[in-house]
C-alpha positions in Angstrom: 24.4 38.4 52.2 22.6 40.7 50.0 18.6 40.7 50.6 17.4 40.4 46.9 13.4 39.9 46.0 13.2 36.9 43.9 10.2 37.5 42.3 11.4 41.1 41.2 14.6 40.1 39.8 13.0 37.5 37.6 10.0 39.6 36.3 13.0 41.5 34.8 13.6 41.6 31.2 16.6 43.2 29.4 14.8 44.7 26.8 13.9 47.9 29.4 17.0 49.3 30.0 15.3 50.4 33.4 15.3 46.4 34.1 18.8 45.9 32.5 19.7 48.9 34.8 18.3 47.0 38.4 19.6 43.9 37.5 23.0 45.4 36.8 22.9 47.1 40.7 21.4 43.7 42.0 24.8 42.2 40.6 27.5 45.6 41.6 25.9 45.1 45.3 26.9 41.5 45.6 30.1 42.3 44.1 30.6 45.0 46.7 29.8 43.3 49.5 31.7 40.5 48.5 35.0 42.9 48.0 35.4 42.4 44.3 36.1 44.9 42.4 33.7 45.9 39.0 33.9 46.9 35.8 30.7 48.3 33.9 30.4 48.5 29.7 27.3 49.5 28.0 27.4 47.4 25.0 25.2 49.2 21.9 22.6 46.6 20.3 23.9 44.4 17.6 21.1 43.5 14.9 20.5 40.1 14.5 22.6 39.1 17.3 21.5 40.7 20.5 19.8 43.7 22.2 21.3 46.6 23.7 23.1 45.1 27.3 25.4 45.9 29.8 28.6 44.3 30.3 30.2 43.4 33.8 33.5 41.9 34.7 34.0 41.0 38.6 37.8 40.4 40.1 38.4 38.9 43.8 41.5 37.0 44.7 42.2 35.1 42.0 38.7 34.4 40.5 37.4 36.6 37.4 33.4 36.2 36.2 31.6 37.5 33.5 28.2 38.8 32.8 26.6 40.2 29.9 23.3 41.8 30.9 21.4 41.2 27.1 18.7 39.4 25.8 21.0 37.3 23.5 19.7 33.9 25.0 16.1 35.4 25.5 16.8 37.9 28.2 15.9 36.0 31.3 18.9 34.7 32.2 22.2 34.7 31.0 25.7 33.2 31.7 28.6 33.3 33.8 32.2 32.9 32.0 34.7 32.2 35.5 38.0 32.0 34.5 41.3 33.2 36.6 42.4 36.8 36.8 46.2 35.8 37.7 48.8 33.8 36.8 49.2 31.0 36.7 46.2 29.6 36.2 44.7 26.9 38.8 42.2 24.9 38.8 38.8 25.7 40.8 38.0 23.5 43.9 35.0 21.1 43.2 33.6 23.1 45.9 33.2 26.1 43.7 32.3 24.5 40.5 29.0 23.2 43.1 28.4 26.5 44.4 28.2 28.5 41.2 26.0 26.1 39.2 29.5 25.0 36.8 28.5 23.0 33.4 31.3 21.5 32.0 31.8 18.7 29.4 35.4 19.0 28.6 36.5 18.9 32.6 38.2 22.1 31.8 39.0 22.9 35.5 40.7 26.4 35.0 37.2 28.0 33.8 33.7 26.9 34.3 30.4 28.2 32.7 27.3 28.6 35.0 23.8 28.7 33.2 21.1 29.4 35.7 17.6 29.7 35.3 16.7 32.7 36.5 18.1 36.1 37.2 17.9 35.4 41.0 19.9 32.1 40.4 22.4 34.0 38.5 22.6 36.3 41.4 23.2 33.5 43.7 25.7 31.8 41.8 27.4 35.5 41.4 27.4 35.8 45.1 28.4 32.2 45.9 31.8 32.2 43.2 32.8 35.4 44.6 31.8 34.4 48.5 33.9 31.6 47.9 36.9 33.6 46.1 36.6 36.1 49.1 37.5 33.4 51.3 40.3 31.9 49.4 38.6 28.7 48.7 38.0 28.7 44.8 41.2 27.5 43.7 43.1 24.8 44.6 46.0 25.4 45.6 49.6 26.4 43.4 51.4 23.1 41.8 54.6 22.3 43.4 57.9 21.5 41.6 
């Protein structure tokens, strides 16, 4: 487990690039120590929409997650967009929609939504999805004929 300071990661806010910037390595060094692999975007500010942000898009056995580092929903927290990175798609276990803080109103069981309430809660549900992914116990498993 990653030893992240609560209190830092929430004073953040993404309208400093310097914070965007350590929240973004808060996030890569979960996703590295949980073996995923990470793609980075810097996404230019879009006037009337968001702030400048960063873009992030994790991978790990199945399970795909992601982030946009921006102050489009105030820039204390944002959301996590799970889905699966292969194909066909399964469902998550109901032990992984739990861990990474899932909403769901349609019971769409192939991709969840987590909406923390902080950065460090975002972090954690980060770390628990891909923990879980790691360990080959986010999806349930393939439908048989």
């Amino acid at each position: 487990m990653i030893d992240l300071n609560r209190d830092k990661l929430n004073s953040m806010t993404v309208g400093r690039k310097a914070d965007r910037e350590y929240i973004t390595a808060e996030l890569l060094k979960i996703a590295s120590n949980r073996g995923a692999t990470a793609e980075r975007r810097e996404e230019p500010r879009n006037i009337g929409y968001h702030g400048a942000g960063i873009h992030l898009e994790f991978r790990n056995n199945g399970v795909g997650a992601m982030i946009d580092v921006d102050d489009l929903h105030g820039g204390k927290y944002v959301c996590i967009h799970w889905f699966n990175s292969n194909f066909p798609a399964r469902n998550f276990t109901w032990q992984f929609e739990r861990g990474v803080l899932a909403v769901s109103r349609m019971h769409v069981f192939h991709k969840a939504t987590s909406i923390p309430q902080d950065w460090f809660s975002l972090a954690m549900a980060l770390d628990a999805g891909l923990m879980l992914a790691q360990r080959g116990e986010a999806l349930e498993p393939p439908a048989t004929k």
